[in-house]
C-alpha positions in Angstrom: 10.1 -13.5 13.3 6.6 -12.8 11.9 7.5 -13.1 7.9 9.0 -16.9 9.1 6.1 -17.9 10.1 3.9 -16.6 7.5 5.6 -16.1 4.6 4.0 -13.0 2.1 1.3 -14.1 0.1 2.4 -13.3 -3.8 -1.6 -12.8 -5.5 -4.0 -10.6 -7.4 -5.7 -10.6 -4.1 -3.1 -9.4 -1.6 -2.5 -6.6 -4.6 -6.1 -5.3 -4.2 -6.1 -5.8 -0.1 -2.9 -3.5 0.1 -4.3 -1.1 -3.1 -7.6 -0.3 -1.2 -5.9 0.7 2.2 -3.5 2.5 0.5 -5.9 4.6 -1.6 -8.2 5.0 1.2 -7.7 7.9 3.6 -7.7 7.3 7.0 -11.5 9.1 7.2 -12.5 6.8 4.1 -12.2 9.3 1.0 -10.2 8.8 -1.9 -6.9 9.3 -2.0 -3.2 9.0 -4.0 -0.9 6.0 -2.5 1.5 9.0 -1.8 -0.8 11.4 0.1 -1.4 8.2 1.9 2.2 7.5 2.6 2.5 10.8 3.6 -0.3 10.8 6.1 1.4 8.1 7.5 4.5 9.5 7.8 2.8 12.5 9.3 1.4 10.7 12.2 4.1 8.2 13.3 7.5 10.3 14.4 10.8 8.7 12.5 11.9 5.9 14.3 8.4 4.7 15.0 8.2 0.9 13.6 5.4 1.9 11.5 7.1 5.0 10.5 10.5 2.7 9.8 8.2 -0.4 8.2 6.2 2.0 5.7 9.8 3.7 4.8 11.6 0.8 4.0 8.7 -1.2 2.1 7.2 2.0 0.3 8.6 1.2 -3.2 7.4 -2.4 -3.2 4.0 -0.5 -1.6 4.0 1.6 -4.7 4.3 -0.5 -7.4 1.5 -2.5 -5.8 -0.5 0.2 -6.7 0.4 0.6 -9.5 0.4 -3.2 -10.4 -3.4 -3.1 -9.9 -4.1 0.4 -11.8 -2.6 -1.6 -14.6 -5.2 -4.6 -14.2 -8.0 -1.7 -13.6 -7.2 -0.2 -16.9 -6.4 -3.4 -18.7 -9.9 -4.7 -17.9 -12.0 -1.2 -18.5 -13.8 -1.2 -21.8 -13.0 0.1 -24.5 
């Protein structure tokens, strides 16, 4: 199995890798993590193992995004 032999990587890093593909449209605009999810889920048919992965990992997806949005406000000026 894939996740055995490398294990998730838990950092601010991985957090801004898996924030900018998910608020990046497939043509490279701007977009919400769940207009993304949803383009996803509009172009794999249920049962596809994409379709499946992004299902079953979308709340940890989520509050990835949201994770960094924190760290993005947090560090914004004041």
């Amino acid at each position: 199995m894939l996740a055995e032999e490398f294990p998730p990587e838990d950092s601010a890093t991985a957090d801004a890798l898996t924030y900018a593909d998910l608020t990046t449209g497939a043509d490279g605009t701007p977009t919400t993590v769940e207009a993304r999810l949803g383009d996803i889920y509009d172009r794999y048919p249920l049962g596809h193992v994409v379709y499946e992965s992004i299902r079953r990992a979308e709340p940890a997806l989520i509050a990835t995004v949201r994770r960094v949005e924190a760290r993005l406000a947090a560090a914004r000026p004041r």
